[in-house]
N, C-alpha and C positions, 0 to 999 in steps of 0.2 A: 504494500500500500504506500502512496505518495503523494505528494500535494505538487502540483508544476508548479517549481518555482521558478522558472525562467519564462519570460513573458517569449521568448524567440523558437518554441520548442515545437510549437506545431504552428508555424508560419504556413509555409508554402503546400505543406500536403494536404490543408483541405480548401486551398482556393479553387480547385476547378480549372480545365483546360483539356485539349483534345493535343496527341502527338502526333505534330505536322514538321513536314524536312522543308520549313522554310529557308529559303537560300539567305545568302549573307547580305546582298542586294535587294531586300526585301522593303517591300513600297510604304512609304509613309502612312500611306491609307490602308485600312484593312481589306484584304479580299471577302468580295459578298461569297462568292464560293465555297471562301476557307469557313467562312461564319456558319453557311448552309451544312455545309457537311458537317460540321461539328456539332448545329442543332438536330442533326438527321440520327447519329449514330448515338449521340446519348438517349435520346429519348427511345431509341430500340433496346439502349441499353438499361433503361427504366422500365420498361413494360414488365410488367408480373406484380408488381410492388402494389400494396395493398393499405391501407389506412382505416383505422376504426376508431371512434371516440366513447368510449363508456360513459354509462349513465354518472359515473361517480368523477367523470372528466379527464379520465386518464389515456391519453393518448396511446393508440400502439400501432407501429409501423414494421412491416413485414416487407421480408425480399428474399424471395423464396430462389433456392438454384438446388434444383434435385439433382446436379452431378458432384455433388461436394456432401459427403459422409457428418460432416459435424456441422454445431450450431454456434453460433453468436449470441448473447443478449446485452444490450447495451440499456443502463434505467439511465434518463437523465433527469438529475434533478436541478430546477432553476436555483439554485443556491450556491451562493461564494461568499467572500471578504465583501463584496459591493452590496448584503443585507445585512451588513452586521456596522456596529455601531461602539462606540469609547467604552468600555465593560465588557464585552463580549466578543470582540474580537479573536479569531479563531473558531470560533465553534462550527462554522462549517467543514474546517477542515479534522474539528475534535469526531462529529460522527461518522467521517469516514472511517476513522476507526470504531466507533461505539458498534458500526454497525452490525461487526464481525464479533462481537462477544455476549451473543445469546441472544434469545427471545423465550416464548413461551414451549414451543413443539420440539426445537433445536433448543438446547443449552451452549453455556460457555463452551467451544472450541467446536460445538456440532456441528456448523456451518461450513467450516474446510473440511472436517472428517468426510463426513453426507458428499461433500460436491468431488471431492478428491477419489473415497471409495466409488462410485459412479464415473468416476475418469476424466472428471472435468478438473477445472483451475482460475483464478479470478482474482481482480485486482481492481484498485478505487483510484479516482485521481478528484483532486478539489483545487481548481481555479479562484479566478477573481468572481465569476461571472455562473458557474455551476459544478457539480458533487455530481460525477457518475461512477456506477459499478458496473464493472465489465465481468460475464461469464463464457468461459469457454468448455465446451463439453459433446461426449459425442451424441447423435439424433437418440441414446435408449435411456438418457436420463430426462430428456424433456420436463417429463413430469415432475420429476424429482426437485429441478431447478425452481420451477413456480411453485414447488410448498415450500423450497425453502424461502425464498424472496419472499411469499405473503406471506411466509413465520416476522420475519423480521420487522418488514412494513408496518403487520396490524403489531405486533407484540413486541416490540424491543422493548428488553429489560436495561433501563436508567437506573442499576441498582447507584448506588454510594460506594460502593466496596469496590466496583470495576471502574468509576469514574474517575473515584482517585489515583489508579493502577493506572488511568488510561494518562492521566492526567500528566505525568511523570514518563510515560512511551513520549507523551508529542514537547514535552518540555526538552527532553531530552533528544528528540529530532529535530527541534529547533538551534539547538547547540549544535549539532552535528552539522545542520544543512545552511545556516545563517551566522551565527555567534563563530564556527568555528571555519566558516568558509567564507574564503575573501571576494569572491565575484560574487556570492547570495550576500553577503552584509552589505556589499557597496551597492548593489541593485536595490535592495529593501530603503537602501537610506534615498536613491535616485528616487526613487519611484515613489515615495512620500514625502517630497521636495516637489515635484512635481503636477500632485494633484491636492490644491491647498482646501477645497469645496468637498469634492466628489468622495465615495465612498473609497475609490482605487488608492485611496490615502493608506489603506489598510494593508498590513502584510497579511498574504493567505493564512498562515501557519500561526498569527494573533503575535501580539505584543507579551511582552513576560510579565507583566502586572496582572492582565485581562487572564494566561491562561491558571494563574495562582490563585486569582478569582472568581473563576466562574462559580455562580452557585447551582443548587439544585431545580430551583425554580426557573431560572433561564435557561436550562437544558432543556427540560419539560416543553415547556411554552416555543423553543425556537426548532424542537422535531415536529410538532401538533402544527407549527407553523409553515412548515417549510417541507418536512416529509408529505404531505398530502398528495394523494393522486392528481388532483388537479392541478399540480404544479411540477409533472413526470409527464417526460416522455420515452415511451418502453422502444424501445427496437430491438427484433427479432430478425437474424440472418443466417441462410443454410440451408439444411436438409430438412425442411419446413414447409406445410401450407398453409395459406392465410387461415383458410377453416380451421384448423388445430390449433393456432396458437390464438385469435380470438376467443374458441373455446374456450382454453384452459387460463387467459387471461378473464373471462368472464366467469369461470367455475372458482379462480385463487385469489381472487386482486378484485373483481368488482365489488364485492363485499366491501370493501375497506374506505368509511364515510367521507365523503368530499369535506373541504375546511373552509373557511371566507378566504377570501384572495389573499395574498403575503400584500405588507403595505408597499405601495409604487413606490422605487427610485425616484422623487421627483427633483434632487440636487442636476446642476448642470456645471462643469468648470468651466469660470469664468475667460475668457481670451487670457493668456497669459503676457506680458508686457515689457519682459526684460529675461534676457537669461538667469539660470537660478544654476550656481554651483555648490557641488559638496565635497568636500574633501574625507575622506580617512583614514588615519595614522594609526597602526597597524602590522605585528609581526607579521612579515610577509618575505617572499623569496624574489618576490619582484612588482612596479605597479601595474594597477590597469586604470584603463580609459574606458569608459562609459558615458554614452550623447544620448538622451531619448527624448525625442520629440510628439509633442502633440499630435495626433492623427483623426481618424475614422471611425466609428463604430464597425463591426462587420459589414454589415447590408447596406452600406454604403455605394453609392456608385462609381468613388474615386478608389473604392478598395484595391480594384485588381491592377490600374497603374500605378499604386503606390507600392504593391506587389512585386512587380517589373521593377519598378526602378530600383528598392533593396538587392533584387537579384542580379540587376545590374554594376553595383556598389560592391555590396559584398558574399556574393553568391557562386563560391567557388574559386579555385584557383586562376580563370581568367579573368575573375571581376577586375575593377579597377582600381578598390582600394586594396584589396590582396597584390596586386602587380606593383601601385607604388609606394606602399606600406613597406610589407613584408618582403618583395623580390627587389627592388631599387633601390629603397633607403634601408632598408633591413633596420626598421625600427622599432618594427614589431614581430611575433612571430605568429601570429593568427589574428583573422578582424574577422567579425559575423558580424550578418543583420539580420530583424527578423520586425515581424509583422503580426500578432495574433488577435485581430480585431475582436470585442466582445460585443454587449448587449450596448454599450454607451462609450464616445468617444474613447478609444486607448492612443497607445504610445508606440511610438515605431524606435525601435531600438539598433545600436552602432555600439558593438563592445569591439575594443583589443587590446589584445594582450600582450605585454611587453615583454624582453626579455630581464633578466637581475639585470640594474644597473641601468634598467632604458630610464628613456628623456620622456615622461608623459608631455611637457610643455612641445617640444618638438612634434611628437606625435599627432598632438590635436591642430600643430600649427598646420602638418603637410597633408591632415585629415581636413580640414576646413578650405585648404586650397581645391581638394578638388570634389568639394561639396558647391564649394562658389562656380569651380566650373560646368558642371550639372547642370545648375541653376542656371547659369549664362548660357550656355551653350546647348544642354539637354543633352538625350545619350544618340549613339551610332545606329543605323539601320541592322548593321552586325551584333553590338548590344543587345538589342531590344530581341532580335530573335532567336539568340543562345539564351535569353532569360522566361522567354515565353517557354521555346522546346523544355526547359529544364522544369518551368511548370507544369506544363501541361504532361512533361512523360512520367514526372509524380501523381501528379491526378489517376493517371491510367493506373500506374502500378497499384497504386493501392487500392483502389476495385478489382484488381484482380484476388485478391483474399476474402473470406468472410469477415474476419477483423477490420478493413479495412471497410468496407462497404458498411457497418454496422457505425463505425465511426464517422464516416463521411455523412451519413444520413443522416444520424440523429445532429452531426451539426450543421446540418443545413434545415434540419426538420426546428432546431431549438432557435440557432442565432437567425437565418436567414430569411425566415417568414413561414419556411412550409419545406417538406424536402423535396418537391419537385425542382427547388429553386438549384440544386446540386448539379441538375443536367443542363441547364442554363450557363452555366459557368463557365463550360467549355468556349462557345459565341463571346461569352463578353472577353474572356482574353486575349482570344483572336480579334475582336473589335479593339483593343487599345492600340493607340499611335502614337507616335513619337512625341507628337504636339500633345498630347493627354498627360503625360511623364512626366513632362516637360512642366509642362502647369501644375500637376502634384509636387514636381522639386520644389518653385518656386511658392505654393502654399504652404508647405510643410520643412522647408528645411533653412527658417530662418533663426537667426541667433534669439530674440526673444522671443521665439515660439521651446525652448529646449531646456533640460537641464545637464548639465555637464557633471559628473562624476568620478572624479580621480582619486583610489587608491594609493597613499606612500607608504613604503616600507621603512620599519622601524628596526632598530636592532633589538634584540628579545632582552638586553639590560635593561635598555630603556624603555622597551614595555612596560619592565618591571616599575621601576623606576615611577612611572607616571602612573602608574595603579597603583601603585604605594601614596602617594603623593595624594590623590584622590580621596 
């Protein structure tokens, strides 16, 4: 079980796109052709896919492939860091674990026993923006999967005895993955510099005051709140038909009473107005640079050019900041970028990593040079179409698994309006143009739109030293 802590981790694989061998010469404008085919052959590849809404509001989406022996199940639940508030931060990522240690039918450890003896295996992840659990297992435990999932649903035990056990699991994964990690503490500190309003203020994994305090009553109230059918959506992928697994969604899970709506998001981050920097000083072996800029919500329409152009910055070894970062000035030894739009505007992010001994000042100097020329100039016809290809043949690969198709869906069924909107994807990538790119640089990559985040390394005396002092 895990919490994403890197906003850059699932960028590019569920944007969407069709792989096409665009030449290097490739026209400013997009071919209506390329758009066609790539609306023709998703939507064949959508056919079967099944939708049903239970009376208790619980969405469930099927996508049935009778040549693949196993299944998928993917719960999404609308819950992250962006419902949780100064007290209670964390707790969406607290019952991704609660969810695993008992209910009523299944006891403490029942839930891996059951799914593991049955041949299956599963794992949670908790964003800013939702808490899903994934199962994997073969077509003969079906059934087995749906009592356990509606053990858990209707019955999770919130005893006291496991909260506090659990309590001290995420305390001390927050030590491991933030306290003790130098690219998760300087992200946490970016990333709450940057959104002074909005809820994205929040680190996933909670603050260390909030997880020492959670009480019994806020647990209660924020499962009853937020666990509700009404605010899940189920996806089922594999050796499946819609008929069976509406079934047995309707025999295990429609039972389980709908709740009033979670309260709406209604904060917005205000324009941002001047760059916001952070520094951290820090046993470290060497610094990093970290830029994350103001962007898009997912379903945005500038999404997928702003897509492209990370991938064109730093999207592999031909990107541009990898050529003149790390192979020219050898200043760095790795840059990424990444992109992972949620339900309300996020952050498009530029990390890299230096070597012991590098120059962060330098670094951001030669990183800003050719952000300025982006900007001014926009990217290459060649650009633009090794970062589409590089999309688009991600998109493909991962519909070719059931895991992948389980995940593409419910994010395009949760963030994007509907999951029809997934086979769409393909057209609008092949729809972006140079001058689209071009206009995302220049909206999104200016100095007081960003916060700046640079890591210095301490010597471990002086670590001491200044924690003593303290």
């Amino acid at each position: 079980m895990h919490h994403m802590r890197w906003p850059w981790l699932s960028s590019l694989l569920l944007s969407g796109a069709l792989l096409v061998a665009t030449p290097a010469c490739a026209q400013t404008r997009p071919s209506r052709k390329g758009v066609e085919k790539a609306q023709t052959l998703a939507a064949r590849l959508g056919a079967g896919i099944e939708e049903r809404t239970l009376a208790n509001g619980l969405r469930v989406v099927v996508w049935p492939d009778p040549d693949n022996a196993s299944v998928v199940l993917y719960n999404w639940f609308r819950v992250g860091s962006r419902n949780e508030a100064p007290g209670i931060t964390g707790l969406s990522h607290f019952f991704e674990h609660m969810m695993f240690n008992g209910a009523k039918k299944y006891g403490p450890g029942e839930f891996d026993r059951v799914m593991e003896a049955a041949g299956g295996s599963n794992n949670a992840t908790t964003s800013e923006d939702v808490t899903v659990y994934m199962d994997w297992f073969p077509r003969s435990a079906l059934e087995t999967i749906f009592e356990l999932e509606a053990d858990r649903l209707q019955h999770l035990a919130i005893d006291p005895k496991v909260v506090e056990s659990e309590r001290g699991v995420v305390y001390s994964e927050r030590r491991s993955s933030v306290d003790n990690d130098n690219a998760g503490l300087l992200a946490e500190q970016v990333q709450s510099a940057a959104f002074t309003a909005h809820p994205y203020h929040f680190p996933t994994i909670g603050w260390p005051s909030d997880i020492e305090a959670w009480r019994q009553e806020d647990l209660e109230r924020f499962f009853r709140t937020y666990y509700a059918p009404n605010n899940a959506t189920l996806v089922v992928t594999g050796a499946v038909t819609p008929a069976e697994v509406f079934a047995l969604a309707e025999r295990h899970l429609a039972g389980i009473p709908a709740q009033p709506p979670p309260p709406e998001v209604r904060t917005r981050e205000p324009e941002q107005r001047g760059e916001r920097r952070v520094t951290v000083r820090k046993e470290a072996q060497a610094p990093l640079l970290q830029v994350a800029y103001h962007a898009f919500a997912a379903k945005d329409a500038e999404a997928p050019a702003l897509e492209l152009l990370l991938g064109v910055l730093a999207g592999g070894d031909a990107s541009r900041l990898h050529r003149r970062l790390v192979e020219e000035e050898r200043v760095a030894i790795h840059v990424d970028a990444s992109f992972r739009g949620g339900f309300d505007p996020s952050l498009a992010w530029l990390q890299v990593d230096l070597p012991p001994g590098g120059d962060p000042v330098r670094a951001e100097a030669l990183l800003d040079a050719e952000l300025a020329k982006v900007v001014r100039e926009g990217v290459t016809d060649a650009e633009l179409a090794r970062a589409r290809n590089v999309a688009l043949a991600d998109f493909w690969r991962q519909l070719e698994t059931n895991n992948g198709r389980a995940r593409a869906l419910g994010t395009y069924a949760v963030f994007h309006g509907g999951w029809r909107q997934l086979f769409d994807a393909p057209a609008r990538l092949e729809a972006v143009t140079r001058e689209a790119v071009q206009k995302v640089a220049v909206k999104v990559l200016r100095r007081s739109n960003r916060t700046v985040g640079v890591l210095v390394p301490e010597e471990a005396q002086q670590t001491r030293s200044t924690e003593a002092a303290r």
